[in-house]
C-alpha positions as a LaTeX table, in Angstrom:
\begin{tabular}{lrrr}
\hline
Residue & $x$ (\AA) & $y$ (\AA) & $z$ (\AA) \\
\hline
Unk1 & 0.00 & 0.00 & 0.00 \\
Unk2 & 2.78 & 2.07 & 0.58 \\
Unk3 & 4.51 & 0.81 & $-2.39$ \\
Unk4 & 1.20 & 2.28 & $-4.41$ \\
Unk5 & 1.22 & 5.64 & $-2.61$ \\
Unk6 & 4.68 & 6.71 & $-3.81$ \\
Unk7 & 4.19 & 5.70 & $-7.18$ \\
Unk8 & 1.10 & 8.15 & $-7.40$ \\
Unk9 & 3.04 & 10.81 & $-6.13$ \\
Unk10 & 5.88 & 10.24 & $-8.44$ \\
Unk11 & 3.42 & 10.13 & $-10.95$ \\
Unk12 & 1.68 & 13.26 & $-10.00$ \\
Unk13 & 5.15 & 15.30 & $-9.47$ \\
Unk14 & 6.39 & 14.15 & $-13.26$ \\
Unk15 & 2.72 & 15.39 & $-14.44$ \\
Unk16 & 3.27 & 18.39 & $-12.56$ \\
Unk17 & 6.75 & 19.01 & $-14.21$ \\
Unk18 & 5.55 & 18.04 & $-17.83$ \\
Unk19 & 3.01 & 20.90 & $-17.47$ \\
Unk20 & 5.65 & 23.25 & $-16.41$ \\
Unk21 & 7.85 & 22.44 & $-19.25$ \\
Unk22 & 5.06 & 22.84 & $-21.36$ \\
Unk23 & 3.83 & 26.58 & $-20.25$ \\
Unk24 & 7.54 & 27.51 & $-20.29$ \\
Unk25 & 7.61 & 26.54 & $-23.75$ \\
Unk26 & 4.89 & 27.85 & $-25.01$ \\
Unk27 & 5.21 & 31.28 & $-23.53$ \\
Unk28 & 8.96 & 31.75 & $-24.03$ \\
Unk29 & 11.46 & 29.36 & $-26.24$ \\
Unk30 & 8.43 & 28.77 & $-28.80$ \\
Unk31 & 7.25 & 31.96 & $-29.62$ \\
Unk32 & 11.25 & 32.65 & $-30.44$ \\
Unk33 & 11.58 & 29.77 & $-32.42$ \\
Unk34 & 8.75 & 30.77 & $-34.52$ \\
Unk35 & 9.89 & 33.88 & $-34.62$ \\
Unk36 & 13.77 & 32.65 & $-35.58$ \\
Unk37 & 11.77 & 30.65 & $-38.49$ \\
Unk38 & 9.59 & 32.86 & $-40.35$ \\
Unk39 & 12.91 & 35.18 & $-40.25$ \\
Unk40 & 14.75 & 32.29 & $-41.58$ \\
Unk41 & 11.78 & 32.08 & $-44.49$ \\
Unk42 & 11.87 & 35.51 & $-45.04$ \\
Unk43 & 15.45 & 35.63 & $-45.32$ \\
Unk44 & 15.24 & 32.76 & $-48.27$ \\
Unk45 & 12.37 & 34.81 & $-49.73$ \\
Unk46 & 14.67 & 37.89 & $-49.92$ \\
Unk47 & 17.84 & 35.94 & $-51.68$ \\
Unk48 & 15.20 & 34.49 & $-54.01$ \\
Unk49 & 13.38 & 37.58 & $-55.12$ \\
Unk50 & 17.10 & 39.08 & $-55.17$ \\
Unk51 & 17.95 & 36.36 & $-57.59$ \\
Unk52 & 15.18 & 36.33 & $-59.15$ \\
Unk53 & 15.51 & 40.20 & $-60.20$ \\
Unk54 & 18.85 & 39.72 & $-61.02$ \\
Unk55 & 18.07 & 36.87 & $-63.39$ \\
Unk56 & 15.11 & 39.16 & $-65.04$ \\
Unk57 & 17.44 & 42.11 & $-65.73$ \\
Unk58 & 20.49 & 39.89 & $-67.22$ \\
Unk59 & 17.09 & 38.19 & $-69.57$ \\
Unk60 & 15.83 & 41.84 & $-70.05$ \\
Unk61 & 19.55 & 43.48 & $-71.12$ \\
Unk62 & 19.95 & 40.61 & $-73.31$ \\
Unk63 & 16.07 & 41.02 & $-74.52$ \\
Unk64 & 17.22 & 44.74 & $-75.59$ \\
Unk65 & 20.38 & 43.38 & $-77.25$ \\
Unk66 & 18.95 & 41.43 & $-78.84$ \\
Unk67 & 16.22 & 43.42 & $-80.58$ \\
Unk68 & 18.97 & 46.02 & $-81.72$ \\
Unk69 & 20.94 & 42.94 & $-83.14$ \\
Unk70 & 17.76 & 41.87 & $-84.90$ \\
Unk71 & 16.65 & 45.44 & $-85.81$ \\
Unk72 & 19.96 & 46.01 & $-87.67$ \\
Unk73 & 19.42 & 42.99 & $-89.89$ \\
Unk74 & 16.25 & 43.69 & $-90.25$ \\
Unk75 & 16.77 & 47.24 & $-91.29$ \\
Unk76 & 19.35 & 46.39 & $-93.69$ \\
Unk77 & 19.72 & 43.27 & $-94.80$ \\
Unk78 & 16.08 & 41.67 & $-95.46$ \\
Unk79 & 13.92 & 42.53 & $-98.46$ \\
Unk80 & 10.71 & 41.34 & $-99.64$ \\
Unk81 & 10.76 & 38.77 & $-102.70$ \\
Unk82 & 10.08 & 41.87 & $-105.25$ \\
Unk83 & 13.45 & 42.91 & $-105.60$ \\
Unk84 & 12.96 & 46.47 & $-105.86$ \\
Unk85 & 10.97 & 46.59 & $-102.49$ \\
Unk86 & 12.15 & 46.74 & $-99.16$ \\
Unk87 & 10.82 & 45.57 & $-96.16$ \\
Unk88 & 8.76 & 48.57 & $-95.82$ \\
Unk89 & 7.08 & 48.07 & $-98.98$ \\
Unk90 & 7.85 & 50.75 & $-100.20$ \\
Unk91 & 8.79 & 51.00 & $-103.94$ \\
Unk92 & 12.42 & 52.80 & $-104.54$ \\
Unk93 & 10.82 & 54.29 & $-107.96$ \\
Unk94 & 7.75 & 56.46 & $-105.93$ \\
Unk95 & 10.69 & 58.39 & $-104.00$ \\
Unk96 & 11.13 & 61.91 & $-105.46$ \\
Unk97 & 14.03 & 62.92 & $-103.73$ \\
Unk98 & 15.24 & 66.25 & $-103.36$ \\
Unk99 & 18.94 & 67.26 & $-104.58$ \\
Unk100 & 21.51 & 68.57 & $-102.24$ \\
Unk101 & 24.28 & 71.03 & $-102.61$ \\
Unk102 & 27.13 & 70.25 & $-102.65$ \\
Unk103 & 28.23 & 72.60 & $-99.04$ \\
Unk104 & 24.98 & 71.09 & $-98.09$ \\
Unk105 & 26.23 & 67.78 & $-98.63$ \\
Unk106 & 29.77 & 68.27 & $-96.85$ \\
Unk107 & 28.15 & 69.97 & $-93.54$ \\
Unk108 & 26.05 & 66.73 & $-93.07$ \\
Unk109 & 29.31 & 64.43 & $-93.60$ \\
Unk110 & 31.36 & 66.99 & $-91.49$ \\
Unk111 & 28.53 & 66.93 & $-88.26$ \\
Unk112 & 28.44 & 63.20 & $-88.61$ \\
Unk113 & 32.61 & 62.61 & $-88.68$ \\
Unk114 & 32.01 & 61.24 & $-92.12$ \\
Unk115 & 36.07 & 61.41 & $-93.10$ \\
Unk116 & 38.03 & 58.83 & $-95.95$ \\
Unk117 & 41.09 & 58.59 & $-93.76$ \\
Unk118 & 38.63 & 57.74 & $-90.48$ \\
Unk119 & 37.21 & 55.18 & $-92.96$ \\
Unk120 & 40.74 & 53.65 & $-93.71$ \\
Unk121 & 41.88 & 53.41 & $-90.30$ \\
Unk122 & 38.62 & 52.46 & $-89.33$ \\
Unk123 & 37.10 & 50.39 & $-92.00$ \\
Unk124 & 33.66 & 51.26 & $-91.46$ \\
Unk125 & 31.18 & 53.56 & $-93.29$ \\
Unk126 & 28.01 & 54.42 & $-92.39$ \\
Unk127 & 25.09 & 53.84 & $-93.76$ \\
Unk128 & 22.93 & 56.38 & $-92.75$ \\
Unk129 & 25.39 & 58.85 & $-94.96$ \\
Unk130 & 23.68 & 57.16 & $-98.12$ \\
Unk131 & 22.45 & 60.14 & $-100.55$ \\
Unk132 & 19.68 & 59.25 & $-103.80$ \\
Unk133 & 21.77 & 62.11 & $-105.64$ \\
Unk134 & 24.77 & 63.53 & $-106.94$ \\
Unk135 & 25.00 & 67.40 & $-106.05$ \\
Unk136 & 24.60 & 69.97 & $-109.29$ \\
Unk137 & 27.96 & 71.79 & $-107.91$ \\
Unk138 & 29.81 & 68.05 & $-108.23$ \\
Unk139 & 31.43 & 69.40 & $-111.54$ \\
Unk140 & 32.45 & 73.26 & $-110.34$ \\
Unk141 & 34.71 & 72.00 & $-107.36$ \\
Unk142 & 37.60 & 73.71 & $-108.89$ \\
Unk143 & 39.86 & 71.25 & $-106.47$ \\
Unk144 & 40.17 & 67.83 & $-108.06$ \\
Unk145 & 40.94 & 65.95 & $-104.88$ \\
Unk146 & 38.08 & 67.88 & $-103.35$ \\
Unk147 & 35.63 & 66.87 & $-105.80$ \\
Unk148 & 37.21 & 63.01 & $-105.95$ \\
Unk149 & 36.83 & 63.02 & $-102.18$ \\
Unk150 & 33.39 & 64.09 & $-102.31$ \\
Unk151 & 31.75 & 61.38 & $-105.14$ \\
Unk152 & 33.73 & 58.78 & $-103.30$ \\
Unk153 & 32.10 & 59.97 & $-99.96$ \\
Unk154 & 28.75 & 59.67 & $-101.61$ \\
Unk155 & 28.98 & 56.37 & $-103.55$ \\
Unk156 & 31.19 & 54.37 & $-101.06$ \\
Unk157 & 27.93 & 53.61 & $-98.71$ \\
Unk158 & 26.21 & 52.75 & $-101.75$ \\
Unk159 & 28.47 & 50.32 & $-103.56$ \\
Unk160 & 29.20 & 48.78 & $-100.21$ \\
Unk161 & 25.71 & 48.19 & $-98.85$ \\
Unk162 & 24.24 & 46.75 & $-102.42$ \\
Unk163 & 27.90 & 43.89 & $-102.19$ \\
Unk164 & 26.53 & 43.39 & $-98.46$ \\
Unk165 & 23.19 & 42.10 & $-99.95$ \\
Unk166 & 24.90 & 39.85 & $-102.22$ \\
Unk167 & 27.20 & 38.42 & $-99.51$ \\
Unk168 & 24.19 & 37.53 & $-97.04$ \\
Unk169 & 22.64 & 36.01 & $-100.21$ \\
Unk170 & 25.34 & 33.67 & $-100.92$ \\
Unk171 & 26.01 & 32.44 & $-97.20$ \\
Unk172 & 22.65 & 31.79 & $-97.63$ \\
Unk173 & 22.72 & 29.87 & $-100.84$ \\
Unk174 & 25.77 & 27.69 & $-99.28$ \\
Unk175 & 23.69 & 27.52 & $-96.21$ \\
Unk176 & 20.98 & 25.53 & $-97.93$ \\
Unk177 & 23.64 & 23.62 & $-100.20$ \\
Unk178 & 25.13 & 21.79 & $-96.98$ \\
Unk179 & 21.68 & 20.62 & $-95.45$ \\
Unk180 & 20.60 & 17.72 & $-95.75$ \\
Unk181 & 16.71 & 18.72 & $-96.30$ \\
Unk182 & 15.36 & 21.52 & $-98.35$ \\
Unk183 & 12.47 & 23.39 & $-97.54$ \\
Unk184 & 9.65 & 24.87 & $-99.39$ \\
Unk185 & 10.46 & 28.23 & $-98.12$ \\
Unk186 & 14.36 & 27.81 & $-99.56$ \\
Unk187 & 13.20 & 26.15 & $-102.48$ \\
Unk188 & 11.37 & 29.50 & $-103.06$ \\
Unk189 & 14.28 & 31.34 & $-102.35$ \\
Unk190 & 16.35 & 29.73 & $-105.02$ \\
Unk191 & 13.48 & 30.05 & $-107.48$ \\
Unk192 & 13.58 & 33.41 & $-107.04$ \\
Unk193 & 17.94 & 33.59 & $-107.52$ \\
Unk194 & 17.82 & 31.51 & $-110.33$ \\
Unk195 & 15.21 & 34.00 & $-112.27$ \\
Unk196 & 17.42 & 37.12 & $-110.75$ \\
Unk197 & 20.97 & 35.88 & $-111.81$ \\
Unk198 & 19.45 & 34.31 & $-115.22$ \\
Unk199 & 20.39 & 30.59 & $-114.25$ \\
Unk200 & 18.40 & 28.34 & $-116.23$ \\
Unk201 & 18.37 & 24.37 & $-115.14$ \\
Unk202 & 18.55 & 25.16 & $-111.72$ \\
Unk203 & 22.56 & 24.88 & $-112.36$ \\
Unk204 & 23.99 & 25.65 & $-108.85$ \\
Unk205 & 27.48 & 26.03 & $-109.89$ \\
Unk206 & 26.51 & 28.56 & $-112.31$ \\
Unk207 & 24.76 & 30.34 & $-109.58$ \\
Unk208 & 27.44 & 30.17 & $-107.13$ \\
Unk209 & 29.97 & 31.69 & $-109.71$ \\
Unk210 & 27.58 & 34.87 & $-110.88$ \\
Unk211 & 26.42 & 35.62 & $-106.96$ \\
Unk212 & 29.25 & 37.31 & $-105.79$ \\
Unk213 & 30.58 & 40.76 & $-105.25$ \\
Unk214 & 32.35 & 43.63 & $-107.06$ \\
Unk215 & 35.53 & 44.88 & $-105.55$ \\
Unk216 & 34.20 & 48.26 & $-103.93$ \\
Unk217 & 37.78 & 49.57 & $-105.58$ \\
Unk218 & 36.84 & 48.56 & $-108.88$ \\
Unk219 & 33.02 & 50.04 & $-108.62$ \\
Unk220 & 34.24 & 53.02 & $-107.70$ \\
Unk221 & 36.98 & 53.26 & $-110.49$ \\
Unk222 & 34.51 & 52.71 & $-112.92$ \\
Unk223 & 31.83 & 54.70 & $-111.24$ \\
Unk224 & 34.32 & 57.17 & $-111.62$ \\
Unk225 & 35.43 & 56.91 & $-115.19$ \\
Unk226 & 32.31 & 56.64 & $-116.59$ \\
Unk227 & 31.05 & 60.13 & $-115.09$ \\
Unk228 & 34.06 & 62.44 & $-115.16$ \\
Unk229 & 33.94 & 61.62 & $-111.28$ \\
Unk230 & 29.91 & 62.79 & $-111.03$ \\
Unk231 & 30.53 & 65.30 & $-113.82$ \\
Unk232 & 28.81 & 64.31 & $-116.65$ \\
Unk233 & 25.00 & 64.53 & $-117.61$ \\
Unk234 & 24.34 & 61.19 & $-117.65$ \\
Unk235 & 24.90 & 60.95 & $-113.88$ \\
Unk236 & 23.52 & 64.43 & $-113.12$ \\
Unk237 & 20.16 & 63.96 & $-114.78$ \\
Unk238 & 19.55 & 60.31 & $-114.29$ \\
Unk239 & 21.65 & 58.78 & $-112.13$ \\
Unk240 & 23.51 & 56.76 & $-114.25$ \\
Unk241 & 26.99 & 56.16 & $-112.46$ \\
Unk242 & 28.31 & 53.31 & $-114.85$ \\
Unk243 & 27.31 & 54.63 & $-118.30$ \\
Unk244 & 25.23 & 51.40 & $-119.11$ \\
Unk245 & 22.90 & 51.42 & $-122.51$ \\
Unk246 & 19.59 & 50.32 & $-122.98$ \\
Unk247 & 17.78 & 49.93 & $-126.03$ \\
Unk248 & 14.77 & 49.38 & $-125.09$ \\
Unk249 & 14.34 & 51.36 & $-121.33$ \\
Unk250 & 14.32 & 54.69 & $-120.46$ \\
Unk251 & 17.41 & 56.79 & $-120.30$ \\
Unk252 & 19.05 & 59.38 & $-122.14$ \\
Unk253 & 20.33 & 60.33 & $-125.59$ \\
Unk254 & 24.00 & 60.99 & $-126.27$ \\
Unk255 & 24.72 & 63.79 & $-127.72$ \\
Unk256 & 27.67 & 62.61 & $-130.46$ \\
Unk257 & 26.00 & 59.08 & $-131.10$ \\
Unk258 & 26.01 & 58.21 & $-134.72$ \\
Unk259 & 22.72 & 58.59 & $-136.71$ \\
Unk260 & 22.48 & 54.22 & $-137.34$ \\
Unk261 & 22.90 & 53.47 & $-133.16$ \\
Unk262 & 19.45 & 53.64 & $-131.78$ \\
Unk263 & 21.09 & 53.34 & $-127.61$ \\
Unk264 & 20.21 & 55.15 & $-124.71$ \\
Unk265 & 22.15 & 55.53 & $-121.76$ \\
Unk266 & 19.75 & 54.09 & $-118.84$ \\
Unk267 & 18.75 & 56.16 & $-116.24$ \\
Unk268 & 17.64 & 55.80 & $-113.03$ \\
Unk269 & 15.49 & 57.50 & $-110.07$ \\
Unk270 & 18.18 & 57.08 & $-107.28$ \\
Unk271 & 21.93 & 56.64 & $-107.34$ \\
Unk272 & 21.59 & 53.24 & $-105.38$ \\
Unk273 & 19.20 & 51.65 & $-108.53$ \\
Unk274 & 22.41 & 52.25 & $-110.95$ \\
Unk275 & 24.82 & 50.37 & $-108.41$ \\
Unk276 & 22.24 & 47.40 & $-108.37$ \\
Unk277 & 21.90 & 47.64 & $-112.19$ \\
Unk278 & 25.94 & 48.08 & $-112.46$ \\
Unk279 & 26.15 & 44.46 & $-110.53$ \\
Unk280 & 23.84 & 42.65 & $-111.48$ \\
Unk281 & 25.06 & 43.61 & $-115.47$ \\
Unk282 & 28.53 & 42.32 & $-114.11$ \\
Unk283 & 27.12 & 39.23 & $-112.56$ \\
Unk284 & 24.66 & 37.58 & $-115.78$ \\
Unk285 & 25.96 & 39.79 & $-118.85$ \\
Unk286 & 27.39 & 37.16 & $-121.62$ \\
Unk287 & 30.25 & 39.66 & $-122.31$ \\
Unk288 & 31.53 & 39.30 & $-118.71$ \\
Unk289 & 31.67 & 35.61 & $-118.17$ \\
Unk290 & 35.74 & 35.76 & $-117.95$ \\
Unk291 & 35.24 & 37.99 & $-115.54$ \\
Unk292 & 33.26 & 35.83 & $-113.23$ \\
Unk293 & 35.18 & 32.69 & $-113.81$ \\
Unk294 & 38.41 & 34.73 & $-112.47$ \\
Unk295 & 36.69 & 35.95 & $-109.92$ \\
Unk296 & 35.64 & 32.57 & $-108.88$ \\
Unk297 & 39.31 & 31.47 & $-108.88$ \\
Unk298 & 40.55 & 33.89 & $-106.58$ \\
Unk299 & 38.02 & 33.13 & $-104.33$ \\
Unk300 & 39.38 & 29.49 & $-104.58$ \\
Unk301 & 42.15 & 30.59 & $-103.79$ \\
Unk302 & 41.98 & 32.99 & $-101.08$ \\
Unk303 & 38.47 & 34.42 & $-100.74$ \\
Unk304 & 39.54 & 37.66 & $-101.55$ \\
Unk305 & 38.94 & 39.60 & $-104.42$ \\
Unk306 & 42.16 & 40.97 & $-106.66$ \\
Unk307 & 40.36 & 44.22 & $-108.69$ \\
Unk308 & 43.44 & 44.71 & $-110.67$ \\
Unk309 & 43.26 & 41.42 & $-112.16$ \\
Unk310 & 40.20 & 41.34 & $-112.27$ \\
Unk311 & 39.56 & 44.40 & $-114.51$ \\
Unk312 & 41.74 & 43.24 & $-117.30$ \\
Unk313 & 38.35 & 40.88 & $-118.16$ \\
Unk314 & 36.61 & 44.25 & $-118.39$ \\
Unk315 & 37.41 & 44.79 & $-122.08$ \\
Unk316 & 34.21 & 44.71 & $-123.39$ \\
Unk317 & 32.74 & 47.06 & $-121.10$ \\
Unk318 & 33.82 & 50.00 & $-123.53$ \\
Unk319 & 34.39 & 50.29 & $-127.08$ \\
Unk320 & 38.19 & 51.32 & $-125.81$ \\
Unk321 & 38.88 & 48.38 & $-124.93$ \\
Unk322 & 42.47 & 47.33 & $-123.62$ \\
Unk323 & 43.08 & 51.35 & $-123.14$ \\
Unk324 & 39.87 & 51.27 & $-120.50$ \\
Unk325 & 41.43 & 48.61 & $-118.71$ \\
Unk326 & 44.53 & 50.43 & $-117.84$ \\
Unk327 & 42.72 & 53.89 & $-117.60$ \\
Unk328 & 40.67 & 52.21 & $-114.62$ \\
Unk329 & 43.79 & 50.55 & $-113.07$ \\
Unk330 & 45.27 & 54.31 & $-113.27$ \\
Unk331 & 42.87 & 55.87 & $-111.83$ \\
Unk332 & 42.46 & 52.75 & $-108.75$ \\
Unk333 & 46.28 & 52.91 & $-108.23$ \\
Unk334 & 46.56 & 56.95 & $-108.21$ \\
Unk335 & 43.59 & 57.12 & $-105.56$ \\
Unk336 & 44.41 & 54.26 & $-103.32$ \\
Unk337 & 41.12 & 52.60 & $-104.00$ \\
Unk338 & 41.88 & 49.50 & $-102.74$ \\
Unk339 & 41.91 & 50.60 & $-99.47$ \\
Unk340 & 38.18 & 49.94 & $-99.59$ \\
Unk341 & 38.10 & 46.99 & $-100.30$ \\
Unk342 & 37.73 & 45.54 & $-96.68$ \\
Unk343 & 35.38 & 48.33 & $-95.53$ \\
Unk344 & 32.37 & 46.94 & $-93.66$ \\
Unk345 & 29.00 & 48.71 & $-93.23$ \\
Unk346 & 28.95 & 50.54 & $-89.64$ \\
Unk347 & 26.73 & 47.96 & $-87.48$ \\
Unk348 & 23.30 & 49.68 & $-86.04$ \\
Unk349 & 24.43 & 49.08 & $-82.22$ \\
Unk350 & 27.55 & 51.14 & $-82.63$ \\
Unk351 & 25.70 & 53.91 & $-84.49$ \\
Unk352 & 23.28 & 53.69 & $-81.30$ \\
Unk353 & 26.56 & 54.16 & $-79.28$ \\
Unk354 & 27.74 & 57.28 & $-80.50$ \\
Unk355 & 24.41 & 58.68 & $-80.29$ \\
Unk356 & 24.04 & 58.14 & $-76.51$ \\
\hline
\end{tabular}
C-alpha cells in the first residue's frame, strides 16, 4: 500500500513538471523559435526575389540586345521577294528625292565625322550617310581631290551596302547547299535567284559563280570613269553612275551618237538603282563571263577579291577596250582605292553608341 502511494506521487510530481515544461515553452522558447523561423523564411524569400531580379534584368539586357541585333538585320539586310521593295514596302521608284548642294552635302558628312582617312583606319562607313543624288555643284569643285573626295564619300555607302546584300545572299545559298533537307520556303528562295541571276536548269554552280561581289575599288573606279567623277549629264540627270545602254528602257540620248545606233544611256530614279543595275550587269551579262570565272578562282584561292586582275576581263565594257582597262587601273592605283576593299557597313548598335 505504501509501495502504491509513492508511485502516485511520483506520478503526479512528473505530471506536474511536464506541465511546467510545457507553459515555459509555449510562452517563451516557442514563440522565439517561430519567430527565428519565419525570419529564416523571409530571409530565403529575400535571396530568391534578389535572384530572381537579377536573373530578369540579365534576360531583359539581353532582350534589348537582342532586338537592336535583330533590328539592324532587319533594317538592312532583309527585303521582300520583289526585288525592288524593301521591307517597308515601299517601292524605290515612288521616291522623289530632293537634290543637295554640294556645301549642303559636306556639312552633313562633317557633323556626322564622315572622313576617308577615319574610314581607312577604321574600316567602317556608315550607312545612314547614303544620298539618292549627286550634287549639281559636283562638276564646279575647282579642287580635283576635293571633288574626288566628295563622289567617293557619296557612292562608297552605296556600292558597299548593295555587295553586303549579295554576300548575305550567298552564305545563304551555301547555307541551304550543306543541309541535308530543303524546304519549301528555300526552295522558293532559289526560285527566285535563279530567275534574278538568269540561271536556267537550276545549275547551282553557275549560280554560285555569278552571286558574288564587285571589288568596292573597282566600282568606284569605274563609277568614276564613266562620269568624269559625277561630272557628266548622264549621272547628273539620271543617275547613271556606270554609263550602261539600254535599247529598249528609259534613259538618255547621247549627244555625239552616230545617226544608225538607236542606244540610250539608262537612267535611273536614285543613285543606289544604278549600283544594283551596275552588278547585277557584271554578274549575268554574256560579255563578262571571264570575268566571273576569275573571280571565282581567286576566291578558290583565297576568298579575296584581286580588282586589278580582275579588270583586265573588263574589255568589253567600252568600245576602248584594252586602253579602258589600264585607264581604270590608273585611276584605282593613283587614288588608293583599294583601301576599300575591306570596308564593312557601320553595325546599327555602334551607331546607337555614338548617339548616346
Amino acid at each position: 500500500m505504501k509501495k502504491k502511494k509513492e508511485d502516485n506521487s511520483n506520478l503526479n510530481f512528473f505530471k506536474t513538471l511536464l506541465t511546467s515544461l510545457v507553459i515555459i515553452l509555449t510562452f517563451s522558447v516557442l514563440p522565439n523559435l517561430l519567430s527565428h523561423i519565419k525570419n529564416n523564411l523571409k530571409s530565403k524569400e529575400v535571396i530568391l526575389n534578389s535572384s530572381k531580379q537579377s536573373f530578369n534584368e540579365i534576360l531583359d539586357k539581353q532582350n534589348k540586345e537582342n532586338k537592336i541585333i535583330n533590328d539592324s538585320i532587319k533594317n538592312r539586310y532583309t527585303w521582300n521577294i520583289f526585288e525592288d521593295i524593301d521591307v517597308f514596302g515601299k517601292n524605290e521608284d515612288d521616291e522623289d528625292p530632293q537634290r543637295l548642294s554640294a556645301s549642303t552635302i559636306e556639312e552633313l558628312f562633317k557633323d556626322n565625322g564622315y572622313n576617308l582617312e577615319t574610314v581607312k583606319k577604321t574600316k567602317l562607313v556608315n550607312s545612314g550617310n547614303q544620298l539618292t543624288k549627286l550634287p549639281k555643284e559636283l562638276k564646279n569643285i575647282e579642287s580635283p581631290k576635293k571633288r574626288k573626295e566628295l563622289f567617293i564619300k557619296i557612292v562608297l555607302p552605296l556600292i558597299i551596302e548593295e555587295n553586303l546584300k549579295i554576300r548575305f545572299d550567298r552564305k545563304k545559298l551555301f547555307k541551304i547547299l550543306n543541309k541535308n533537307n530543303t524546304t519549301q520556303r528555300d526552295k522558293a528562295w532559289l526560285e527566285l535567284k535563279f530567275k534574278q541571276y538568269g540561271v536556267k536548269n537550276k545549275d547551282f554552280t553557275k549560280l554560285k559563280v555569278r552571286m558574288d561581289e564587285i571589288p568596292v575599288s573597282l566600282a568606284i573606279a569605274q563609277a568614276a570613269k564613266e562620269t568624269g567623277w559625277g561630272s557628266s549629264r548622264f549621272a547628273q540627270e539620271g543617275n547613271a553612275l556606270f554609263g550602261q545602254w539600254t535599247w529598249s528602257g528609259e534613259g538618255i540620248k547621247p549627244l555625239d551618237v552616230e545617226k544608225n545606233k538607236k542606244h540610250k544611256v539608262a537612267k535611273f530614279k536614285i543613285l543606289k538603282a544604278s549600283v544594283r543595275a551596275y552588278q547585277r550587269n557584271l554578274n549575268t551579262h554574256p560579255s563578262y563571263k571571264e570575268f566571273r570565272i576569275e573571280r571565282a578562282i581567286q576566291r578558290d584561292n583565297d576568298e579575296k577579291l584581286d580588282s586589278l586582275k580582275l579588270v583586265n576581263f573588263l574589255e568589253k565594257y567600252a568600245e576602248t577596250g584594252k586602253e579602258y582597262t589600264e585607264v581604270l587601273k590608273i585611276i584605282i592605283n593613283q587614288n588608293s582605292l583599294t583601301d576599300f576593299d575591306d570596308v564593312d557597313i557601320l553595325p546599327t548598335s555602334l551607331k546607337m553608341k555614338n548617339l548616346i
